[in-house]
TIMIKE-379295 format. One line per field, with one value per residue (C-alpha): residue in three letters; residue number from 1; x, y, z; chain. Coordinates in steps of 0.5 Angstrom, whole numbers, plus 500, padded with zeros to 3 digits. Example, Ala and Ser with C-alpha at 12.3 -4.5 7.8 and 13.67 -1.06 7.14 Angstrom:
residues 2
residuo	ALA,SER
num	1,2
x	525,527
y	491,498
z	516,514
cadena	A,A
END
This chain:
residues 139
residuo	UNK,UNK,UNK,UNK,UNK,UNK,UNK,UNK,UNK,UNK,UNK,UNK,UNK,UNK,UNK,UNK,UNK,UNK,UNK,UNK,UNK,UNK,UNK,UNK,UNK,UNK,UNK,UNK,UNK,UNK,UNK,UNK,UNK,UNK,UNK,UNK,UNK,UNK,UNK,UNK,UNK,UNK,UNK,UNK,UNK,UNK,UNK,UNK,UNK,UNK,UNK,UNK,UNK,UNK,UNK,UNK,UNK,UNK,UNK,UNK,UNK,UNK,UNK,UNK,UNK,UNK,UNK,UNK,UNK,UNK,UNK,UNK,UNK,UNK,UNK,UNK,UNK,UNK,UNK,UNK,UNK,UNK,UNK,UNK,UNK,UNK,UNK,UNK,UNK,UNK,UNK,UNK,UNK,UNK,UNK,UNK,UNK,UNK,UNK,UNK,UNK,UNK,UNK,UNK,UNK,UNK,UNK,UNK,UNK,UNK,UNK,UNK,UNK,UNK,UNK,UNK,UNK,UNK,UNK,UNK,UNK,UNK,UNK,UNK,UNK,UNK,UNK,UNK,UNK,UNK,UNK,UNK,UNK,UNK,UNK,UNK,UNK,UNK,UNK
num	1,2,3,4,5,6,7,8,9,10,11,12,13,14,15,16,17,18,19,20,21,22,23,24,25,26,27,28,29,30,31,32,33,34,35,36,37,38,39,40,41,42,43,44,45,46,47,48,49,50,51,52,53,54,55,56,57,58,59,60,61,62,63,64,65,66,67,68,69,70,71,72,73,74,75,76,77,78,79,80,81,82,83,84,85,86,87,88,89,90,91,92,93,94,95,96,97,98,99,100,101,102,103,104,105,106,107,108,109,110,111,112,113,114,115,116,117,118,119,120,121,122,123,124,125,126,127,128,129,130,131,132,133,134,135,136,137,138,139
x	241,242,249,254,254,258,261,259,265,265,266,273,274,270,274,280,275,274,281,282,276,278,285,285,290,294,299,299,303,299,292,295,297,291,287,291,289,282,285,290,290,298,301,300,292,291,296,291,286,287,290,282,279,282,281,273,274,274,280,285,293,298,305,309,314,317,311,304,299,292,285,278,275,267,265,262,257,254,258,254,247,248,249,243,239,240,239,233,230,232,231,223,222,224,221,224,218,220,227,226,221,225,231,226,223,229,234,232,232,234,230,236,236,229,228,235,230,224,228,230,223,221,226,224,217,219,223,218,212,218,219,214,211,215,211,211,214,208,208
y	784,784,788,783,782,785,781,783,785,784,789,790,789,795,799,797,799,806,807,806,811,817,815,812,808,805,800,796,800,806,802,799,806,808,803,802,810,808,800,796,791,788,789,781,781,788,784,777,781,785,778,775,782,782,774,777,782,787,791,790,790,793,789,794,796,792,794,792,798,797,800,798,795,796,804,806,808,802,799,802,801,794,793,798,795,788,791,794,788,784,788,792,787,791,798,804,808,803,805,813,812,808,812,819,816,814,820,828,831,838,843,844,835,836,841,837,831,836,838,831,828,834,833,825,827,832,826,820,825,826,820,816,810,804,798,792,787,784,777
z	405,412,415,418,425,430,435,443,446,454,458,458,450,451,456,450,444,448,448,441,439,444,441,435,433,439,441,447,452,451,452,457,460,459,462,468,470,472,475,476,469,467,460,459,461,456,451,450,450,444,441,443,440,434,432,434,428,434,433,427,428,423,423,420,425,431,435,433,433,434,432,431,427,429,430,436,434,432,437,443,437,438,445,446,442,445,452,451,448,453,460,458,453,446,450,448,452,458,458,458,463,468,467,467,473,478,478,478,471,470,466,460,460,459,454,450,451,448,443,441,441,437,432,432,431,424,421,422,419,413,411,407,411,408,404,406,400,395,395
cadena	A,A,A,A,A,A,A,A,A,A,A,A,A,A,A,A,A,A,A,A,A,A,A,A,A,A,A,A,A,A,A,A,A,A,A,A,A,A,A,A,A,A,A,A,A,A,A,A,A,A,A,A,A,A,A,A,A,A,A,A,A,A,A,A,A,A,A,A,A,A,A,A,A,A,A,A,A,A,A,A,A,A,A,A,A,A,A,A,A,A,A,A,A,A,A,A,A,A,A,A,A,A,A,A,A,A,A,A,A,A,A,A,A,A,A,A,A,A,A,A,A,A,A,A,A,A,A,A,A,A,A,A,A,A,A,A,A,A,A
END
């Protein structure tokens, strides 16, 4: 049974979701404070866009005061699965070997970033080497 389908939020959803993941449970004064410290954005544009979000199943309100307090409802570390996911399959064709390779390719690496990397691969390399090869399902 396949996992329900977390909607793609635009990018200024996810300036509102990564609010309410470093702060938690918000109401629409802080998230607009919040975003406007990076750019200018009005109370009534971050409004609609929390009301578009929760009619997305992006965020969920609770009404029980005389302010509503908004938090989200998809994790970010789905969240950034998803939209990663979607961008490696469509920009290196589903290549996750291409997407390092690019971003390896195009800035200097630092030696503690590569050894991060080394370690991590490492990690990767014991993990499938533990895990049983899945089987394909009879017919």
């Amino acid at each position: 049974m396949s996992k329900p389908s977390i909607p793609k939020p635009t990018d200024s959803e996810l300036e509102i979701l990564q609010v309410l993941w470093q702060h938690g449970p918000s109401t629409v004064r802080f998230v607009n404070d919040e975003l406007s410290r990076r750019r200018d954005v009005g109370y009534t544009t971050t409004l609609k866009l929390l009301q578009l979000m929760l009619e997305k199943g992006l965020v969920l309100r609770a009404e029980d005061s005389k302010t509503h307090v908004y938090r989200a409802a998809v994790r970010e570390e789905e969240t950034q699965g998803l939209l990663l996911d979607r961008f490696v399959e469509s920009t290196f064709g589903g290549s996750a070997m291409k997407l390092v390779m690019q971003a390896l390719g195009n800035r200097r690496t630092s030696r503690e970033e590569l050894a991060q990397i080394r370690r991590l691969l490492n990690d990767i390399e014991i993990k499938n080497d533990s895990t049983p090869p899945s089987t394909p399902d009879a017919p």
